[in-house]
C-alpha positions in Angstrom: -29.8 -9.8 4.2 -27.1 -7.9 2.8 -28.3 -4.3 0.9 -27.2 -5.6 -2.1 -28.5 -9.3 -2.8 -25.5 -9.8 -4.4 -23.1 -9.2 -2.1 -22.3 -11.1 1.5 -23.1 -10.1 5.0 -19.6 -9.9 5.6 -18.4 -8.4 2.4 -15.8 -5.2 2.7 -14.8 -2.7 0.2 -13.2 -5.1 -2.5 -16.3 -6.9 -3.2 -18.2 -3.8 -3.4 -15.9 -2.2 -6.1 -15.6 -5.4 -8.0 -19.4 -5.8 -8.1 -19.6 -2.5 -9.3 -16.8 -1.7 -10.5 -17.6 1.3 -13.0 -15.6 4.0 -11.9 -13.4 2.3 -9.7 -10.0 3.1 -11.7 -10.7 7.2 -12.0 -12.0 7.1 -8.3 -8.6 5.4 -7.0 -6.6 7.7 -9.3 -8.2 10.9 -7.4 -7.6 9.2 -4.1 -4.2 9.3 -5.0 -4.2 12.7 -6.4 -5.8 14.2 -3.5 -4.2 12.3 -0.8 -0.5 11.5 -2.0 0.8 13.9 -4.3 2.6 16.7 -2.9 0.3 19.8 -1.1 0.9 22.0 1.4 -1.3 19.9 3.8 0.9 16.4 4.7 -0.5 13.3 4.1 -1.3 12.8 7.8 -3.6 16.1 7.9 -5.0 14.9 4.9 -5.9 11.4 6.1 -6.4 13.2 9.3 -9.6 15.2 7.5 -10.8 11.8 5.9 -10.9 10.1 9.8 -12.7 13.2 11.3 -15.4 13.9 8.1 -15.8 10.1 8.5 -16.6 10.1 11.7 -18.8 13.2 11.7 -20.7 11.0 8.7 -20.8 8.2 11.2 -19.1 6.1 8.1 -18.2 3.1 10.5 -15.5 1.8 7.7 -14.4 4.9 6.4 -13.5 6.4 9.7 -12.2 3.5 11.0 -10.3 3.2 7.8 -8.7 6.6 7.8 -8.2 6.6 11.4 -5.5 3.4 11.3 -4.3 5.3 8.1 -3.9 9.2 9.7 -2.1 6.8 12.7 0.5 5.2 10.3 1.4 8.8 9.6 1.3 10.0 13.2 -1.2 11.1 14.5 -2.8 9.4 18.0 -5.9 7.8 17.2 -7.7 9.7 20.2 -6.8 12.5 19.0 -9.1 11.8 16.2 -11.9 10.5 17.9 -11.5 13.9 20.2 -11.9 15.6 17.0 -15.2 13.8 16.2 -16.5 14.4 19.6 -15.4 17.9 20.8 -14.6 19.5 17.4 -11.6 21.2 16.6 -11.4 23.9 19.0 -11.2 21.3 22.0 -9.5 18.6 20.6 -6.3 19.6 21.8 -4.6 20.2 18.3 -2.0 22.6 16.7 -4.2 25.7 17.0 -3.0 26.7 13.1 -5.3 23.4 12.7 -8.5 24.6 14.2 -9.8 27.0 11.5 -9.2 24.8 8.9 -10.8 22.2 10.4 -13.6 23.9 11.7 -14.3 24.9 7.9 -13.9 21.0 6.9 -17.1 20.5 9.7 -18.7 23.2 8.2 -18.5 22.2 4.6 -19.5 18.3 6.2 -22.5 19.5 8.5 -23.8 22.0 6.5 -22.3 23.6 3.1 -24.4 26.1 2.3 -23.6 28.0 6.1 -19.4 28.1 4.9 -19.0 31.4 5.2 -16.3 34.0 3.8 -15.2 34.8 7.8 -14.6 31.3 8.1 -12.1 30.9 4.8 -10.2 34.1 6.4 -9.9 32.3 9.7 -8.1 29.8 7.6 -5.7 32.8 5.8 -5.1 34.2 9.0 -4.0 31.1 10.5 -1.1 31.0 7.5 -3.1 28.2 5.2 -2.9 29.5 1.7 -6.0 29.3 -1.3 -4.2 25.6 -2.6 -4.4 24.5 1.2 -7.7 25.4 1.8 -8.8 23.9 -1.6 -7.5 20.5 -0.6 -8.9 20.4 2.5 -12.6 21.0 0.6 -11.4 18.5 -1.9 -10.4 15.4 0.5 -13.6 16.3 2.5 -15.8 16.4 -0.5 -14.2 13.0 -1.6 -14.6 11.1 2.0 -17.9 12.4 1.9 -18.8 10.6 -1.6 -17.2 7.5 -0.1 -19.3 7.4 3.1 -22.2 7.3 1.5 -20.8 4.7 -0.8 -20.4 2.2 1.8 -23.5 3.6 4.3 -25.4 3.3 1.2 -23.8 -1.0 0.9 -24.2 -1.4 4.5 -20.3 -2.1 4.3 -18.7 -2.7 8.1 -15.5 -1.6 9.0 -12.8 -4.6 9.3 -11.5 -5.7 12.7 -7.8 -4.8 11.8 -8.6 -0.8 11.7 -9.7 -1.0 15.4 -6.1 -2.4 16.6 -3.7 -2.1 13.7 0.2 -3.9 13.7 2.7 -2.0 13.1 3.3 -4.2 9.5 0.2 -2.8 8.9 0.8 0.6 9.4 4.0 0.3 7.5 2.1 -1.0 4.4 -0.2 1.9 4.7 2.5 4.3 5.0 4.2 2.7 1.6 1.3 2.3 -0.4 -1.1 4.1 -2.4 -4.9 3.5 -3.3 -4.4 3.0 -6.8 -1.5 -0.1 -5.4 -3.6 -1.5 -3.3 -6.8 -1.6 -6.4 -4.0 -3.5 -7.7 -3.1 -5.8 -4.9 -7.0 -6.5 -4.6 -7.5 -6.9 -8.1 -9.5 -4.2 -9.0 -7.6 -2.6 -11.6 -4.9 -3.4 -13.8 
C-alpha cells in the first residue's frame, strides 16, 4: 500500500504535487530562484549540493534526481556518490570546494554544531557571504524536498540511474517552473 491511499505504488513526483498541490507554484518558483538565477555558485555546484544533501538524507529520488541533473552540467556522477561516502575532504574535489561543502554536511547532519570557524573556512577559501548563503539556501530547500518524498514513499525513476544524453540536454535547458508546466502542474 502506497503512504498515501490515494496515490499508486508506482506514482513519482507529478502525482504527488498534483494531489497536493498547494504550494506547488511558489515552491517551483524558489527552485528556480535558488538554482537558476545568476550566483556566484554555478548551476552545477548548486545541483551538485542538492545530489550530495540528498544523498546524505538517503532521499532515493531526490539524489538520484539531482545527481543526473549536477551530470548534465558536468560533473561525474562518482564523483557525487564519493561525496556521499567519503565527504568532502576525500572526494577528490576542487579543494576551494571542501569548506563549503563540509559546511553544507554540517548544516544537513547537524545544524545546531555549524560553527563560526567553519563559515571562515569558507571566507578563506575565496567564497563570499551571498555564496555561502546560497549554499545554506539550496541545502535547506533539498532538505524540505527529501522529506517530502521520504515522507510519500516516492521512488526514484529508472531514467536518473542511466540518463541519455537528450535527457541531459532537456535538463540543461529547462527550469523547474518549465517542467511544472510540461507536467501540468501549473499554468
Amino acid at each position: 500500500m502506497a503512504r498515501y491511499p490515494s496515490l499508486k505504488n508506482d506514482d513519482y513526483l507529478e502525482a504527488l504535487f498534483r494531489r497536493f498541490p498547494r504550494g506547488v507554484k511558489p515552491l517551483l518558483e524558489l527552485h528556480d530562484a535558488l538554482m537558476r538565477e545568476p550566483s556566484e555558485l554555478d548551476i552545477a555546484t548548486r545541483e551538485l549540493i542538492s545530489a550530495y544533501v540528498s544523498g546524505l538524507n538517503a532521499c532515493r529520488f531526490c539524489y538520484g534526481a539531482h545527481k543526473a541533473m549536477a551530470q548534465a552540467f558536468g560533473v561525474d556522477p562518482e564523483l557525487v556518490e564519493a561525496l556521499v561516502t567519503s565527504g568532502p575532504a576525500n572526494a577528490g574535489i576542487d579543494k576551494k570546494l571542501v569548506p563549503l561543502l563540509d559546511y553544507v554536511r554540517q548544516i544537513t547532519e547537524n545544524p545546531a554544531r555549524t560553527t563560526d570557524r567553519m563559515a571562515e573556512a569558507v571566507y578563506a577559501a575565496g567564497w563570499s557571504e551571498d555564496a555561502l548563503y546560497d549554499a545554506v539556501a539550496v541545502a535547506a530547500l533539498y532538505a524540505y524536498m527529501n522529506r517530502i518524498l521520504e515522507g510519500a514513499g516516492i521512488e526514484p525513476k529508472p531514467v536518473f540511474s542511466a540518463p541519455s544524453e537528450d535527457e541531459l540536454k532537456a535538463r540543461r535547458e529547462g527550469d523547474y517552473s518549465g517542467w511544472g508546466r510540461k507536467a501540468g502542474l501549473i499554468d
